[in-house]
KOLLO-896456 format. One record per residue (C-alpha): residue number from 1; residue in one letter; x, z, y. Coordinates in pm, 1 decimal. Layout:
BEGIN
  nufi  lopa         X         Z         Y
   NUM     A         X         Z         Y
...
end
This chain:
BEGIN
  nufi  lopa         X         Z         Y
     1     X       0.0       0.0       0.0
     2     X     246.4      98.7     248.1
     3     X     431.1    -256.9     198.4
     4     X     117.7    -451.5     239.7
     5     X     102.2    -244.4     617.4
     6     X     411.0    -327.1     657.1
     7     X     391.8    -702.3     592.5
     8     X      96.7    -699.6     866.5
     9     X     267.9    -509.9    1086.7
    10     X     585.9    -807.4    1078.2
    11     X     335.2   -1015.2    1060.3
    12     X     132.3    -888.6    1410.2
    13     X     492.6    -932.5    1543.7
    14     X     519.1   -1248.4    1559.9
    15     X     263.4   -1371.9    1699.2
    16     X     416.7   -1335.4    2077.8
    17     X     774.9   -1461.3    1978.6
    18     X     770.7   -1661.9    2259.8
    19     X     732.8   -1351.3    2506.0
    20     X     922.3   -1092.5    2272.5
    21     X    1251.4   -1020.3    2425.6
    22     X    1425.0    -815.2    2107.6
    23     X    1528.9   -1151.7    1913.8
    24     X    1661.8   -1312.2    2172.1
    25     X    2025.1   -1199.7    2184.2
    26     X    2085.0   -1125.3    1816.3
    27     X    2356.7    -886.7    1755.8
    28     X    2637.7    -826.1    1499.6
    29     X    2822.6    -524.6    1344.1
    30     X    3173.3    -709.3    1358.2
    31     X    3113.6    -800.5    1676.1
    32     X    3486.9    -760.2    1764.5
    33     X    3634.7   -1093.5    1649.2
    34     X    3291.8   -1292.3    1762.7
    35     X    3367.6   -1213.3    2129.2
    36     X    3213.1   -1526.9    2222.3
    37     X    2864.9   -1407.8    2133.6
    38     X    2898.1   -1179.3    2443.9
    39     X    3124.1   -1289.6    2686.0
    40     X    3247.8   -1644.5    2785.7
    41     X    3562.9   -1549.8    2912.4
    42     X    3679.2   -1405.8    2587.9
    43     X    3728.1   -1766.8    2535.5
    44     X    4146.2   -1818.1    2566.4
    45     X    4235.8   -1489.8    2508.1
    46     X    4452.5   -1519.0    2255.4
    47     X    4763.1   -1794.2    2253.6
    48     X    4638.0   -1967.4    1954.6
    49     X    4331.1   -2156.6    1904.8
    50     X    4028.4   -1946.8    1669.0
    51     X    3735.7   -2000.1    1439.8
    52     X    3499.0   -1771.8    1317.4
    53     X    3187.7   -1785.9    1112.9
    54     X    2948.9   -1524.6    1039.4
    55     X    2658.2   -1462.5     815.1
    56     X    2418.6   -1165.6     817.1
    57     X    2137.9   -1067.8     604.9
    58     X    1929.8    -738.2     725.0
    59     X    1669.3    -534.7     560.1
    60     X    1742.1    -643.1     215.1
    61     X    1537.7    -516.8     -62.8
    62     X    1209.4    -535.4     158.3
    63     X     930.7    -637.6      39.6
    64     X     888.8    -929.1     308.6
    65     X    1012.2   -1281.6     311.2
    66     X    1096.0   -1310.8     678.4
    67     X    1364.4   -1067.4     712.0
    68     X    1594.0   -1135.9     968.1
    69     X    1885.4   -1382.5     929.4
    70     X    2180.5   -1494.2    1127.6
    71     X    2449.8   -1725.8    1094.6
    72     X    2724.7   -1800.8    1366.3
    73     X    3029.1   -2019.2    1366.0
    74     X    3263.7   -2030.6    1712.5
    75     X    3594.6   -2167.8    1796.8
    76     X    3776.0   -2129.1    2083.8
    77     X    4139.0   -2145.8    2251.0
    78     X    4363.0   -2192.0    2556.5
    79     X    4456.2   -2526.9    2704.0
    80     X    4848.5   -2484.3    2713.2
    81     X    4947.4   -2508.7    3097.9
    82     X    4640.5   -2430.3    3290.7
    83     X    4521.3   -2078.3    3255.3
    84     X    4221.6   -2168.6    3118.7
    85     X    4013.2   -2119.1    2762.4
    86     X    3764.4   -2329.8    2583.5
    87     X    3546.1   -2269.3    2324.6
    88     X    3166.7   -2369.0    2126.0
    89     X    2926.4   -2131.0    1994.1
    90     X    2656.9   -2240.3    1717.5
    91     X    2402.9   -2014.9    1595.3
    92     X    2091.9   -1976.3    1397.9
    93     X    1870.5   -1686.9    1409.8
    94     X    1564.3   -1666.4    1198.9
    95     X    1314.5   -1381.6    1220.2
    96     X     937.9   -1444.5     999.9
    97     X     799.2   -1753.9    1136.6
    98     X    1019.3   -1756.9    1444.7
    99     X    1359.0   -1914.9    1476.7
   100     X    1629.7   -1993.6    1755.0
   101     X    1945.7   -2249.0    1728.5
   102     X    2209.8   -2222.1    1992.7
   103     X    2469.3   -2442.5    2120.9
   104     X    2658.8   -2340.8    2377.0
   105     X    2973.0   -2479.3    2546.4
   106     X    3236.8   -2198.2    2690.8
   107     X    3511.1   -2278.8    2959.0
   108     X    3736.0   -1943.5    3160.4
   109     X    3999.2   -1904.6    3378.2
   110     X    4265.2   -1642.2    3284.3
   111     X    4447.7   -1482.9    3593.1
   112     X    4802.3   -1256.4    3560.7
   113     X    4744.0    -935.7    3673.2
   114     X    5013.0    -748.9    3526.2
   115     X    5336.3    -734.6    3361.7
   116     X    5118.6    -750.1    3065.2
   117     X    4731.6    -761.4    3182.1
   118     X    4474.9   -1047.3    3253.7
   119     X    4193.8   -1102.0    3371.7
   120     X    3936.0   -1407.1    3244.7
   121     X    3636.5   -1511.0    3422.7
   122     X    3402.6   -1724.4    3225.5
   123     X    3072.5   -1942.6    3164.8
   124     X    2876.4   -2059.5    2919.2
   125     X    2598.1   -2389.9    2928.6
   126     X    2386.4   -2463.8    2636.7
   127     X    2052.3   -2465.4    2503.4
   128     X    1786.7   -2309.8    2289.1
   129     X    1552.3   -2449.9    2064.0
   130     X    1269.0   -2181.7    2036.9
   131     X    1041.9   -2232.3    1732.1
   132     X     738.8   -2031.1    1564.3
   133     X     575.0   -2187.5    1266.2
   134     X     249.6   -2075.7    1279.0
   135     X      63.4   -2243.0    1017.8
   136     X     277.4   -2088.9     758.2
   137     X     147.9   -1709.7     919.8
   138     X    -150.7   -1616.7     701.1
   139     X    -462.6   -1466.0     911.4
   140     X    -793.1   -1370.7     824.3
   141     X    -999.3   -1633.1    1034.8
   142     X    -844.9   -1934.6     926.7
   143     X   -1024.9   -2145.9    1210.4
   144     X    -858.6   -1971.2    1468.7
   145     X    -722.1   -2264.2    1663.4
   146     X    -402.3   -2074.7    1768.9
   147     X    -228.9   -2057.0    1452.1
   148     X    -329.1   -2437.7    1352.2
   149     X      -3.4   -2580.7    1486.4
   150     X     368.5   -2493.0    1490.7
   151     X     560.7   -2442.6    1847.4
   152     X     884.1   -2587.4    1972.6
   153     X    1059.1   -2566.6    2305.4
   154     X    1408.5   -2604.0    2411.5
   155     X    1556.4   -2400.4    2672.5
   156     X    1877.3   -2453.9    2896.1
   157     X    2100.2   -2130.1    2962.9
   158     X    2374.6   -2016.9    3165.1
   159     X    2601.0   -1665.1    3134.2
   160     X    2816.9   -1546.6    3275.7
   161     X    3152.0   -1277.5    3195.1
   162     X    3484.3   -1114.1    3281.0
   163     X    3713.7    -969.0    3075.1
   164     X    4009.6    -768.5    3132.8
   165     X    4251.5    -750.7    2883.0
   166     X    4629.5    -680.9    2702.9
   167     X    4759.7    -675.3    2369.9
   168     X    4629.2    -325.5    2254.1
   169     X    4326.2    -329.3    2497.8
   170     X    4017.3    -468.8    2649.6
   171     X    3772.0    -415.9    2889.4
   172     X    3425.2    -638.6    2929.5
   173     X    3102.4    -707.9    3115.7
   174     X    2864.1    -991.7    3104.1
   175     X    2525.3   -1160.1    3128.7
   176     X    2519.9   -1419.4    2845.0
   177     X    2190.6   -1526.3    2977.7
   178     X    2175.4   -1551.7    3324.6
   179     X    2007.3   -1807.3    3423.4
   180     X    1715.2   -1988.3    3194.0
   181     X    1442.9   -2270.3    3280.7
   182     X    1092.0   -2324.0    3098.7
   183     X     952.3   -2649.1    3149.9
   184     X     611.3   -2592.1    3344.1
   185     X     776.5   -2244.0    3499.5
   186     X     977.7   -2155.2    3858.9
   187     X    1285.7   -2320.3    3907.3
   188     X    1397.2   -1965.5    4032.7
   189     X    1714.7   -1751.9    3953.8
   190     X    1427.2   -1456.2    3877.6
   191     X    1448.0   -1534.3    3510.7
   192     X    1132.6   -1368.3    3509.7
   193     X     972.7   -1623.4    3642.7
   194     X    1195.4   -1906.1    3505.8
   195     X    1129.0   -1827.9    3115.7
   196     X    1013.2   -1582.1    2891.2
   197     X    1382.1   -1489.0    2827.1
   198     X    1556.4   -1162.3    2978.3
   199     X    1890.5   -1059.7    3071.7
   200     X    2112.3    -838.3    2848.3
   201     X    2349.9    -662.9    3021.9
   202     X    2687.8    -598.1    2808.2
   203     X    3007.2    -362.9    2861.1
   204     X    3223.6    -391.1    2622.7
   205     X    3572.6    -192.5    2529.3
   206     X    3830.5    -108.6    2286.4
   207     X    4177.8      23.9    2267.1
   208     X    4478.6      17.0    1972.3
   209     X    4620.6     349.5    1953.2
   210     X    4955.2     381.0    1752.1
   211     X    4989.6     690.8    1474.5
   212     X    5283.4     636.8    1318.2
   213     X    5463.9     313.4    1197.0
   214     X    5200.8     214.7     931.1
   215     X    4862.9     339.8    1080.2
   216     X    4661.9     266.0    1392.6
   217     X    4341.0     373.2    1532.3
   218     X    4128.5     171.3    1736.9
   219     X    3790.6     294.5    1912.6
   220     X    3578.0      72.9    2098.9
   221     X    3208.4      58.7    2236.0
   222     X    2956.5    -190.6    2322.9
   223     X    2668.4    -103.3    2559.2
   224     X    2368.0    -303.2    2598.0
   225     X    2085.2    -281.3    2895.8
   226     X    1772.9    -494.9    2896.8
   227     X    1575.4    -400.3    3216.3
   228     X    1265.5    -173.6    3095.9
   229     X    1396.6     -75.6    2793.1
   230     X    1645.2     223.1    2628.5
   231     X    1993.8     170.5    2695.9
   232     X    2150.3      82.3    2352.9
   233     X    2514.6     168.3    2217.4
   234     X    2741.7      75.5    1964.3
   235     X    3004.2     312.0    1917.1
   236     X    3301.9     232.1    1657.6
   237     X    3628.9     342.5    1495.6
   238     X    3857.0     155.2    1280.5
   239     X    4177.7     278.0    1050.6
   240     X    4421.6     -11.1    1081.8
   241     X    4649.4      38.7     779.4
   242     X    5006.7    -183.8     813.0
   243     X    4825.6    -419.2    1063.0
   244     X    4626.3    -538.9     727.9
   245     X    4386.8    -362.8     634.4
   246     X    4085.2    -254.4     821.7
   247     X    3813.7      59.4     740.6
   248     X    3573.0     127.8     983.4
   249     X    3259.6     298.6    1073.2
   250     X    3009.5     192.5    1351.2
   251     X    2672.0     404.5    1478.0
   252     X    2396.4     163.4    1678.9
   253     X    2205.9     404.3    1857.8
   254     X    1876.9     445.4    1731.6
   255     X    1907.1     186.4    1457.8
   256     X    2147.5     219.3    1195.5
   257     X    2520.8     311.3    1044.8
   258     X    2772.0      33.5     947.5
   259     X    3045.9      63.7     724.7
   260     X    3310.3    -206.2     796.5
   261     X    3606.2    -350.4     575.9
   262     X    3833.5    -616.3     711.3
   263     X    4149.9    -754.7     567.8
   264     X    4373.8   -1010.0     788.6
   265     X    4688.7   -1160.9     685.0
   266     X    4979.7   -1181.8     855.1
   267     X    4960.4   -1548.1     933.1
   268     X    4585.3   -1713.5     954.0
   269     X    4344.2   -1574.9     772.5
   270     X    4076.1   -1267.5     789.1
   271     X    3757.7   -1162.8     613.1
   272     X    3556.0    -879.7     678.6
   273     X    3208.8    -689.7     552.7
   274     X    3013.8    -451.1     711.4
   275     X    2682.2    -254.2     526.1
   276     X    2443.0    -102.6     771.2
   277     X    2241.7     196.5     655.4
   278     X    1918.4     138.5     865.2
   279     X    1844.8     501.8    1032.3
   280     X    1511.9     421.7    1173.7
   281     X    1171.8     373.5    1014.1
   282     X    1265.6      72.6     880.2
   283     X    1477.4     259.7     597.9
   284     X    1130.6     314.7     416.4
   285     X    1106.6     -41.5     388.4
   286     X    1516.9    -162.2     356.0
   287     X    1814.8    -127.9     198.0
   288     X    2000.4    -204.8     481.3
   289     X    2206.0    -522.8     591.3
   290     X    2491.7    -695.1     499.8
   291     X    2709.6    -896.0     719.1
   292     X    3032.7   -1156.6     598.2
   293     X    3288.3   -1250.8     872.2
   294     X    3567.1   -1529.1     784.7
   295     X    3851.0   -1602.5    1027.0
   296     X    4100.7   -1883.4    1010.3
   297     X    4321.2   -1927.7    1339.6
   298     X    4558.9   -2219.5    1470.3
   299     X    4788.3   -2434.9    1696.3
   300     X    5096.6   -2481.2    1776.8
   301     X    5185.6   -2151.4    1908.8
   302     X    5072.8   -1939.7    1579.1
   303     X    5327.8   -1886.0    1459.2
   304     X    5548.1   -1760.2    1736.1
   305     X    5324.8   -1476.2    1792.5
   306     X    5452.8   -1172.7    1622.7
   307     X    5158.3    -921.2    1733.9
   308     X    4825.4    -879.1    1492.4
   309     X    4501.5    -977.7    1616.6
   310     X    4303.8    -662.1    1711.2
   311     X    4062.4    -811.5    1860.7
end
């Protein structure tokens, strides 16, 4: 009984996807190495050129066909010469009958700041294609006209980031949406009135802390603000074991516990795997989530660089 409630209750959800604002910015629990997913000018940060891809699977074991899904692949590097970073972010989000794809193109400018600081300032273009399939949602009048036709709209967006950074630290803030048009809305910069989108504000930082020649530490938080809503928090810590090995732990405030595991060779290569232990009401319904990161970087420069990637 309760998982035919809860099936509704999914169910009832979707039927504003359009206006909903919490799938619009899907998140990640190994979020560190997809920087791009939050800030443009993470784009360039490093001296070699970066791919990612990321799959993630939440609320397995539910009784409910829609759980959410996410898949992400980036790449991005500097241009040798010019200060600046490029990158491309493709994603697909699927959540019931509701579904977004992303592409997004990423350019920054890295300035010197310090012997061994930076700063990057960066933006993103790209588009949205918003979908619901609403013929596939099963309802009890089944001549309501709404649900008698699916719904597709793309949307362009704009963001917007800095990020301040060194070799064992990092400091971030950004809008990845900042600017949105709906076809049939205000051309305006009040994305309010613009789209059914929102802004997500992000802060971002982390820092390496030595203990010992074989062991590191490295904390780091991510803080999320959507106007009218609770401010949300990730707050992580990660054993890095001879610049190989990762263990972590990660608490999402109000949501759920990851555990994390990475492993990154010393040349190219890194994997990763994070559980999450949903904490909210949802753990009546879930076993939690489970999230696979794979890493392969290159250029030219690789192989001059004699520092592990922390982040």
């Amino acid at each position: 009984m309760k998982k035919n409630i809860f099936k509704i209750l999914i169910g009832l959800m979707f039927l504003g996807s359009f206006s909903a604002i919490g799938q619009q910015d899907p998140m990640l629990s190994q979020y560190m190495f997809n920087g791009l997913m939050l800030n443009p000018a993470y784009s360039g940060s490093h001296k070699y050129w970066s791919s990612t891809l990321t799959y993630r699977n939440q609320w397995t074991g539910a009784d409910f066909r829609g759980a959410p899904q996410t898949a992400v692949a980036a790449v991005d590097g500097p241009i040798p010469g010019y200060n600046m970073g490029l990158g491309l972010v493709l994603m697909h989000d699927r959540l019931g009958v509701t579904q977004q794809n992303l592409i997004q193109a990423v350019y920054s400018y890295h300035i010197k700041t310090g012997a061994k600081t930076k700063l990057s300032l960066g933006l993103s273009a790209g588009a949205s294609q918003f979908s619901s399939r609403l013929t596939d949602v099963k309802i009890w009048d089944e001549d309501d006209v709404m649900y008698q036709e699916d719904h597709s709209k793309w949307l362009p967006k704009v963001g917007f980031g800095a990020y301040f950074y060194a070799e064992n630290f990092y400091v971030g803030a950004s809008i990845p949406t900042l600017f949105s048009y709906e076809k049939d809305k205000d051309f305006s910069m009040d994305l309010t009135k613009a789209s059914f989108l929102r802004r997500h504000y992000l802060l971002t930082g982390g820092v390496v802390i030595p203990a010992g020649a074989q062991l590191k530490f490295k904390p780091s938080v991510l803080l999320k603000y959507i106007p009218s809503a609770p401010l949300e928090a990730d707050i992580n810590l990660s054993v890095v074991i001879r610049d190989q090995f990762w263990i972590g732990a990660s608490y999402r405030t109000l949501d759920a516990v990851a555990i994390i595991l990475e492993y990154q060779t010393k040349s190219f290569f890194r994997i990763g795997y994070s559980y999450d232990i949903t904490t909210s009401r949802l753990r009546n319904y879930s076993k939690g989530s489970h999230e696979i990161m794979i890493g392969f970087d290159f250029g030219r420069d690789l192989i001059k660089v004699k520092t592990p990637r922390y982040f």
